[in-house]
C-alpha positions as CSV (number, residue, x, y, z in Angstrom):
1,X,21.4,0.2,-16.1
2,X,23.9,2.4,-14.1
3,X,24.1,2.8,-10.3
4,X,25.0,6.1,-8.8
5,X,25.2,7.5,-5.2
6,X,23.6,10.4,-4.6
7,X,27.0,12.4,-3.6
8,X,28.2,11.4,-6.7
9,X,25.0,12.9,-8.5
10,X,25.8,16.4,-5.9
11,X,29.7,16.2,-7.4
12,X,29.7,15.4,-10.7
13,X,25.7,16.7,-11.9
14,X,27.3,18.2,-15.4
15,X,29.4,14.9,-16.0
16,X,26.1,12.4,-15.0
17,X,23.8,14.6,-17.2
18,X,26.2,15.3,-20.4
19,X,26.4,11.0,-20.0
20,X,22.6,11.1,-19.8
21,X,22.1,12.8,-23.0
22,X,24.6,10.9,-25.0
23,X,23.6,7.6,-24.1
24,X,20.3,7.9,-23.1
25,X,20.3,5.1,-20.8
26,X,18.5,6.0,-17.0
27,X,20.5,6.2,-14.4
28,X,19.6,4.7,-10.8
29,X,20.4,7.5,-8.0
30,X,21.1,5.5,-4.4
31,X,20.8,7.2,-1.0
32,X,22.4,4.8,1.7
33,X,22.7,1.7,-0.7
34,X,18.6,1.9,-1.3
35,X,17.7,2.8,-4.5
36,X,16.5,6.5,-4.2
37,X,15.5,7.8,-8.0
38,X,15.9,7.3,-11.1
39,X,17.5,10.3,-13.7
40,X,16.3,9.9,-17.3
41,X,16.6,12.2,-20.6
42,X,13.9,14.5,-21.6
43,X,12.8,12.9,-24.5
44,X,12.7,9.5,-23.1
45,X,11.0,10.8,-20.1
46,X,8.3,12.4,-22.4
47,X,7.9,9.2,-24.8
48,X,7.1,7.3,-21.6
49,X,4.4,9.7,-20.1
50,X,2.6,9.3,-23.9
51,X,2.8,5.7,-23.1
52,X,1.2,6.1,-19.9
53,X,-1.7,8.3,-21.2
54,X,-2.1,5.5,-23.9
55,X,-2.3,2.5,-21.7
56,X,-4.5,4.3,-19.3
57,X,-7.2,5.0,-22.5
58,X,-6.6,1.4,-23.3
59,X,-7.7,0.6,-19.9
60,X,-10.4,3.3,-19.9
61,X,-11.9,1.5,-22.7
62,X,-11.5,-2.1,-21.3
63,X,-13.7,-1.1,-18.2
64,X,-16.4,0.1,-20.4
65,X,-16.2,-2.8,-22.8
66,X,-16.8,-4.8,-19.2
67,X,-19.1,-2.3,-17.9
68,X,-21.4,-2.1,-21.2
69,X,-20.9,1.3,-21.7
70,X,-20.4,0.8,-25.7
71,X,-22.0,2.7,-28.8
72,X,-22.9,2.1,-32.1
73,X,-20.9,2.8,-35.0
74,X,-22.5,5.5,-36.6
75,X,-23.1,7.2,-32.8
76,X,-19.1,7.1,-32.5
77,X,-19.1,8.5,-35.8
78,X,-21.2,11.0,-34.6
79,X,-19.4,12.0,-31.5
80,X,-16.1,12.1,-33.2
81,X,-17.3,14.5,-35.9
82,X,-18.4,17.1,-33.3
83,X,-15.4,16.5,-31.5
84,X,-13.5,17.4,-34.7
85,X,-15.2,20.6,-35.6
């Protein structure tokens, strides 16, 4: 992963972002030598916040496994229908 300093990110914003969308690789902003932020693409950016949502649901559904909160089959078939409609 690149390394930047944040006066280079102030000087050269166009250069870091045009390098951003090309190679899609994050780049890892430093303000005095500690790491500061990190500058990513869009899309990349956006895949990772599904991700997130997806993991969390995952987890969601873990806890209720653990906490007994389940349904039957045909009640989640239920439930999803109306939530089609």
């Amino acid at each position: 992963m690149r390394t930047e300093l944040v006066t280079t990110l102030k000087r050269q914003a166009t250069e870091l972002l045009a390098d951003l969308e090309r190679d899609r690789e994050p780049i890892l902003i430093t303000q005095h030598g500690l790491p500061s932020a990190y500058l990513v693409d869009v899309e990349s950016f956006e895949t990772m916040q599904q991700r997130i949502k997806l993991l969390e649901g995952i987890a969601r559904g873990e806890r209720a496994l653990e906490e007994g909160r389940t349904v039957s089959h045909e009640q989640a078939k239920e439930r999803l229908s109306r939530w089609l409609k």
